[in-house]
ZAMARGU-4260 file (C-alpha; in steps of 0.2 Angstrom, whole numbers, plus 5000, padded with zeros to 4 digits):
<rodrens>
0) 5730/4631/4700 | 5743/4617/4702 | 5756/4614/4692 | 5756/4608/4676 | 5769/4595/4670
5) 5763/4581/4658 | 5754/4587/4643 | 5746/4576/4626 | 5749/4584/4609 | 5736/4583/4595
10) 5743/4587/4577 | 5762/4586/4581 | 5767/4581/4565 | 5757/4594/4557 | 5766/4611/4552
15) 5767/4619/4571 | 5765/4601/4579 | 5783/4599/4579 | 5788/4614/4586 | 5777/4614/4601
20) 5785/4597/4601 | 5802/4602/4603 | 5798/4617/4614 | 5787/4607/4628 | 5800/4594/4628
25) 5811/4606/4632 | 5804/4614/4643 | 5805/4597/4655 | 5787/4592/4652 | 5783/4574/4651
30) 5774/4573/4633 | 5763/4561/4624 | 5757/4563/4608 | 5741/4558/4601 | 5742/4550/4584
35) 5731/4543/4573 | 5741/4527/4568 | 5753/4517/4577 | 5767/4522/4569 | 5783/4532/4578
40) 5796/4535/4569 | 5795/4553/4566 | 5796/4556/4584 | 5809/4555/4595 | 5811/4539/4603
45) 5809/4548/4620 | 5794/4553/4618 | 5778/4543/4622 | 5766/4540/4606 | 5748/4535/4609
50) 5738/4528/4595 | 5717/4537/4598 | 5704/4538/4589 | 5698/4555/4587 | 5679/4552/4585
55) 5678/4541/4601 | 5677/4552/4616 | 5680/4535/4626 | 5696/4533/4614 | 5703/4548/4620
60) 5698/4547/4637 | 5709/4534/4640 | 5724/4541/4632 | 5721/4559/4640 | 5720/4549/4659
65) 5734/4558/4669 | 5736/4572/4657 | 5737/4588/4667 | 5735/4598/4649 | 5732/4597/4630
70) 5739/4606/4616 | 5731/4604/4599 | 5738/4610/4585 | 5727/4600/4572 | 5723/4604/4555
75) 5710/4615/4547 | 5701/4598/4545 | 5699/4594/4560 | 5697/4608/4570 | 5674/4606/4574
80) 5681/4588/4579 | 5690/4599/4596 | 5673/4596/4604 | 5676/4577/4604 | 5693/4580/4611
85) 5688/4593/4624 | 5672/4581/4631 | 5686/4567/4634 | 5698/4580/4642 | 5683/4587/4655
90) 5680/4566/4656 | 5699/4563/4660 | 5701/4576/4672 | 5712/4588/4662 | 5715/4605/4669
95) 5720/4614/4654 | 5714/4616/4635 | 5726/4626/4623 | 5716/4625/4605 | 5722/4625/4589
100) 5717/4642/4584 | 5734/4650/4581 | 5726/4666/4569 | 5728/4681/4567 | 5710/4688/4569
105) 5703/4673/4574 | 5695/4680/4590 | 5688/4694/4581 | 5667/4690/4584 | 5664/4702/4567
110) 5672/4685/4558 | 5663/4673/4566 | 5649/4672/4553 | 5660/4669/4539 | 5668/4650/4535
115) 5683/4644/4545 | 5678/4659/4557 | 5662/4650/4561 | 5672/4635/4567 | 5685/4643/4577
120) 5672/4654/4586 | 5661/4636/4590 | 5676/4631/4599 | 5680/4647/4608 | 5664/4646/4614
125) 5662/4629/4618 | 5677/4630/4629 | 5672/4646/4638 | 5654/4638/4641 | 5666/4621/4648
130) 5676/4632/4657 | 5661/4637/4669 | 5655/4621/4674 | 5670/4609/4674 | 5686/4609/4679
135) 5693/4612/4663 | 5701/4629/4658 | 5707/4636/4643 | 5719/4648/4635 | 5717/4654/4615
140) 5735/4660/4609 | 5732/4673/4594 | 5750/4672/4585 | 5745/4683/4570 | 5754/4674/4554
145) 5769/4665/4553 | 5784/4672/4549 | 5790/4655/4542 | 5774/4657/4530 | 5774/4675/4525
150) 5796/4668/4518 | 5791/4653/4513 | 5782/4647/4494 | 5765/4655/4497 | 5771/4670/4506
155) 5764/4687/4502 | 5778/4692/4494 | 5786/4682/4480 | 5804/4684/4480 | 5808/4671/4468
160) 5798/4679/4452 | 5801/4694/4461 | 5783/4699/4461 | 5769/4706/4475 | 5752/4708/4475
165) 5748/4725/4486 | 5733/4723/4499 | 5726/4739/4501 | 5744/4746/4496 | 5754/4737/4504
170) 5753/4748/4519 | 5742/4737/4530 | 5750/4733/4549 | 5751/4716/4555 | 5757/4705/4570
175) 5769/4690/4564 | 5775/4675/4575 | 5791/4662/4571 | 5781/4646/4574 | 5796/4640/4584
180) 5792/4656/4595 | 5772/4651/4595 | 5779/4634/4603 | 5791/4642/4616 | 5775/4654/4620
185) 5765/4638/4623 | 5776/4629/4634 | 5777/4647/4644 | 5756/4647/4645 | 5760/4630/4653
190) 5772/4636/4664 | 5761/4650/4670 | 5742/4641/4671 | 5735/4654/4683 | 5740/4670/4675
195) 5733/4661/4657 | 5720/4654/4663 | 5703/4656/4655 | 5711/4671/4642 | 5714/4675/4627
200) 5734/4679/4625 | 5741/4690/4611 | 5759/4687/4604 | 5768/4699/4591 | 5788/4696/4590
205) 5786/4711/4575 | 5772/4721/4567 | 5775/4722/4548 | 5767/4727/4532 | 5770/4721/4515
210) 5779/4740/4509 | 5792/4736/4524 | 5796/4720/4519 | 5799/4726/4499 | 5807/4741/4505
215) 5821/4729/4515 | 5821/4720/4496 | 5825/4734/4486 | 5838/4742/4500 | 5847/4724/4499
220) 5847/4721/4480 | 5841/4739/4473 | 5846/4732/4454 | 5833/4720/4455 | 5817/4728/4447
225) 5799/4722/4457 | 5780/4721/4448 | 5768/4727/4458 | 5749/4723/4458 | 5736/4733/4469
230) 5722/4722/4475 | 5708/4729/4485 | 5704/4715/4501 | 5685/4719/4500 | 5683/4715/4484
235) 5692/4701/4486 | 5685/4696/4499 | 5668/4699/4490 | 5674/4686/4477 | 5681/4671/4490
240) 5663/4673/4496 | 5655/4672/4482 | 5666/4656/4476 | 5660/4647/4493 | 5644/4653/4489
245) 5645/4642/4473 | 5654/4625/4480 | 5672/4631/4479 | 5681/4631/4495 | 5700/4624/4486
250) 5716/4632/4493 | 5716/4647/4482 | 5699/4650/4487 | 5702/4650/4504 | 5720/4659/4504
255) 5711/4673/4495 | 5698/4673/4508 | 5711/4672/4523 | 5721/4686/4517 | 5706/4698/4514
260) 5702/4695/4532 | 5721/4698/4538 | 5731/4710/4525 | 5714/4726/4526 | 5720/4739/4536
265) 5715/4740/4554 | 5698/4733/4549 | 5699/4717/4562 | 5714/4721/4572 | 5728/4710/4563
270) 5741/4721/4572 | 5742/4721/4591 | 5747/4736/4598 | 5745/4728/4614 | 5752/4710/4618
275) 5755/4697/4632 | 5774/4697/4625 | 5783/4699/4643 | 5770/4685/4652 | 5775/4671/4640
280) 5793/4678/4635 | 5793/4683/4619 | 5805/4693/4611 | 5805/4706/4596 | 5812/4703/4580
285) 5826/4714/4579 | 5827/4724/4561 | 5841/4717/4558 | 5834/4699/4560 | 5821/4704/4547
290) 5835/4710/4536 | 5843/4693/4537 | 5827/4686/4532 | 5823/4696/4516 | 5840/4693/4513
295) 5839/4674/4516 | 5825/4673/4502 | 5833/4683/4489 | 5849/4671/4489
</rodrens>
């Protein structure tokens, strides 16, 4: 495969828009972005903007001529509407699709009959079909969850109220990404098109569970006294099910769903024991980065 040097991003204002932003630009790729409106001002001035509309595959065909790649990293909205953007790619003459399924056990097929998991696998499939017949490939990257999420507000740990709900005790294993490391991992897929071609990559900068993170907590500030809930993920997950089952899909709703699928033990393979770390450069999170990160969130 030739190489790959201008690439179109879908969603780069989104949460890890802007770092695959910053990390393809940096790498010395020429990038446009696809954008819904015409405004540019939250990007940087060097970078071409290109205003599409997402349900027109002639729309996108246009934008995506002389594209030799596409990242999307769209929103949980959006994500069925891949299939538009990967008609016009074929259409376009784009050589590689990196979709937005950055997940943790996204690629599991046991999930794929359950909501949100339905949707990625569609488009897993649909590209792997693609693949066959066009001159399209593909490369899914699974990042497990994002360290920036599991320290920020929502995370599965709250270190404000000093609080944490225990998924199956706390002691489940599982593979965390910096999204600025997802994006330098995706520049590196570009960089590499024939080893990553038509794959399915794994990246894990550490394996955590939720006991190791409160453990660092209590070593860092031991005069701080923690609550503690146990929650068991299949029945919780029993519980999101039913409340889809019902109509109710809101956040809560589908957090509790996402975290019963990701924080239960070894049951779908949150932890990877076995990554593609060295192909796309990806580097461990050293205990004492992880220190400085519980501290961080302490104050």
């Amino acid at each position: 495969m030739s190489e790959i040097k201008s690439v179109a991003i879908a969603g780069a204002s989104g949460n890890l828009g802007p770092h695959v932003l910053k990390a393809l630009s940096d790498a010395k790729l020429h990038v446009t972005v696809l954008t819904r409106g015409t405004k540019s001002t939250t990007f940087d001035p060097a970078v071409k903007v290109v205003s599409v509309d997402y349900s027109s595959v002639e729309s996108l065909t246009s934008a995506l001529q002389g594209q030799d790649a596409i990242v999307s990293a769209v929103g949980m909205e959006a994500l069925e509407g891949q299939t538009i953007v990967i008609d016009a790619a074929i259409a376009a003459g784009v050589k590689r699709f990196i979709p937005a399924d950055y997940g943790a056990v996204t690629t599991n097929s046991k999930l794929h009959e359950y909501p949100f998991y339905s949707t990625v696998g569609k488009i897993q499939k649909y590209l792997a079909e693609k693949s066959k017949s066009t001159g399209l490939s593909y490369t899914v990257l699974s990042t497990g969850a994002f360290t920036d999420t599991l320290f920020g507000a929502m995370g599965i740990i709250d270190f404000d109220k000093h609080e944490a709900v225990l998924y199956d005790g706390g002691d489940s294993r599982f593979s965390t990404n910096s999204m600025a490391g997802v994006g330098k991992a995706i520049a590196q897929i570009l960089k590499h098109p024939k080893e990553t071609s038509n794959r399915m990559l794994r990246i894990s900068e550490a394996i955590l569970t939720q006991n190791k993170l409160l453990a660092i907590a209590k070593e860092l500030k031991p005069e701080i006294t923690w609550k503690t809930t146990l929650v068991d993920t299949s029945e919780m997950m029993k519980e999101a099910l039913t409340s889809f089952g019902a109509g109710d899909s809101s956040p809560p709703v589908f957090m509790k769903f996402l975290r019963s699928t990701v924080f239960t033990g070894n049951r779908f393979g949150a932890a990877y024991d076995v990554t593609d770390n060295e192909l796309l450069g990806v580097e461990a999170l050293s205990d004492e980065s992880l220190k400085k990160l519980v501290a961080g969130r302490l104050g």
